[in-house]
C-alpha positions as CSV (number, residue, x, y, z in Angstrom):
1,X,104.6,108.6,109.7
2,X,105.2,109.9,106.2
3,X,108.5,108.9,104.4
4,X,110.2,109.8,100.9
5,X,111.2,107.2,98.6
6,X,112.9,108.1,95.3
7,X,111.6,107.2,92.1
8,X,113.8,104.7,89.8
9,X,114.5,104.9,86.3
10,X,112.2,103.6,83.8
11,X,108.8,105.5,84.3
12,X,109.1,108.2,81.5
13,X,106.2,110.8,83.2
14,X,108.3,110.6,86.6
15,X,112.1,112.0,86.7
16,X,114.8,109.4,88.3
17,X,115.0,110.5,92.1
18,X,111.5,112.4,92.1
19,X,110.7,112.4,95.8
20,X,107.4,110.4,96.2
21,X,105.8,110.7,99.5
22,X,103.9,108.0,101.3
23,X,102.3,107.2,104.0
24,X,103.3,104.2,107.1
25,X,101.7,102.1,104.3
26,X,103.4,103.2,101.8
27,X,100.6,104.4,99.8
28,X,101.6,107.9,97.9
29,X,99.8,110.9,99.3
30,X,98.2,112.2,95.9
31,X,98.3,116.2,96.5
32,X,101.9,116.5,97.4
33,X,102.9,114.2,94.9
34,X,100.6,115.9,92.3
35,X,102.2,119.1,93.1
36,X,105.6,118.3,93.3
37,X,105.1,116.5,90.1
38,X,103.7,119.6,88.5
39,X,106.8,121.7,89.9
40,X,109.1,119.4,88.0
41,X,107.2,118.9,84.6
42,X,105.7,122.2,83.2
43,X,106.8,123.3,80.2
44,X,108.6,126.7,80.5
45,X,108.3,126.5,84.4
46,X,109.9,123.2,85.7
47,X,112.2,123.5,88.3
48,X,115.6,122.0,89.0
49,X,116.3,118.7,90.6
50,X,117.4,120.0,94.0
51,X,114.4,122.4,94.3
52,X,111.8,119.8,93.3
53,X,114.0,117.8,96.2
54,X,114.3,120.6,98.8
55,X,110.5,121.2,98.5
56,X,110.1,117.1,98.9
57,X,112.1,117.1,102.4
58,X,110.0,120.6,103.2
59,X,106.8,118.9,102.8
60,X,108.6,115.5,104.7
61,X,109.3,117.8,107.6
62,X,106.4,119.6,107.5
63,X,103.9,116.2,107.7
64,X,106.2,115.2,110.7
65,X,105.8,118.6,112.5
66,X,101.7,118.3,112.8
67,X,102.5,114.2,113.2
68,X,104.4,115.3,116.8
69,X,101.8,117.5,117.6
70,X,99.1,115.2,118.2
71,X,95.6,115.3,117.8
72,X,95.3,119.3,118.7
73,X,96.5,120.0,115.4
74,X,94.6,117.6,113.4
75,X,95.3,115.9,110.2
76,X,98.1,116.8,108.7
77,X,96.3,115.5,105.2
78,X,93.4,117.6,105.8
79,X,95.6,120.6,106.1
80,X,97.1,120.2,103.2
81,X,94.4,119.7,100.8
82,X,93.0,123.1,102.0
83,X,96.5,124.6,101.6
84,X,96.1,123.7,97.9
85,X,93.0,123.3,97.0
86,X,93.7,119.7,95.9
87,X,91.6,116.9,96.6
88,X,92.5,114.6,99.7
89,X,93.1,111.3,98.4
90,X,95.5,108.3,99.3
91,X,96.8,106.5,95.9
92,X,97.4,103.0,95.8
93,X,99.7,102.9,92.8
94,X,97.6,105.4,90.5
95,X,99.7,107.6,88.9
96,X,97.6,110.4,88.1
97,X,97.9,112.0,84.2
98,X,98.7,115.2,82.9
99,X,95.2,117.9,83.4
100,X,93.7,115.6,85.7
């Protein structure tokens, strides 16, 4: 089951509250986190707090919705890496930089 955590204070790239989504083993999923990273940082296009938060508890609910459904709708993972166009990949504490 995926769960969001809020970031603390004290990492600079990553605003205080940022909702970080993991996984049952609390391992970050990369693409949402990428992109709701990206949301809140660009230059010029950053969006508020709440938005970057709303979008969090969207993605949340979203994850559970294909969890319930079982295996007919597959991965929910999967799904969203072709959604962006992201790579699929569970971190394990890697924060990934800026253009990467």
């Amino acid at each position: 089951m995926v769960r969001i955590i809020k970031a603390a204070m004290g990492y600079a790239a990553i605003p205080a509250g940022f909702p970080i989504l993991v996984s049952e083993r609390m391992a970050i999923i990369e693409p949402a986190f990428a992109w709701l990273l990206e949301l809140a940082t660009i230059p010029g296009r950053s969006q508020a707090a709440e938005t970057v938060r709303t979008y969090g508890e969207h993605l949340h609910d979203w994850f559970d919705s294909l969890e319930r459904s079982g295996p007919r709708v597959g991965n929910g993972l999967r799904r969203f890496r072709k959604s962006t166009g992201r790579p699929c990949r569970i971190m394990t504490g890697v924060i990934p930089s800026k253009g990467s």
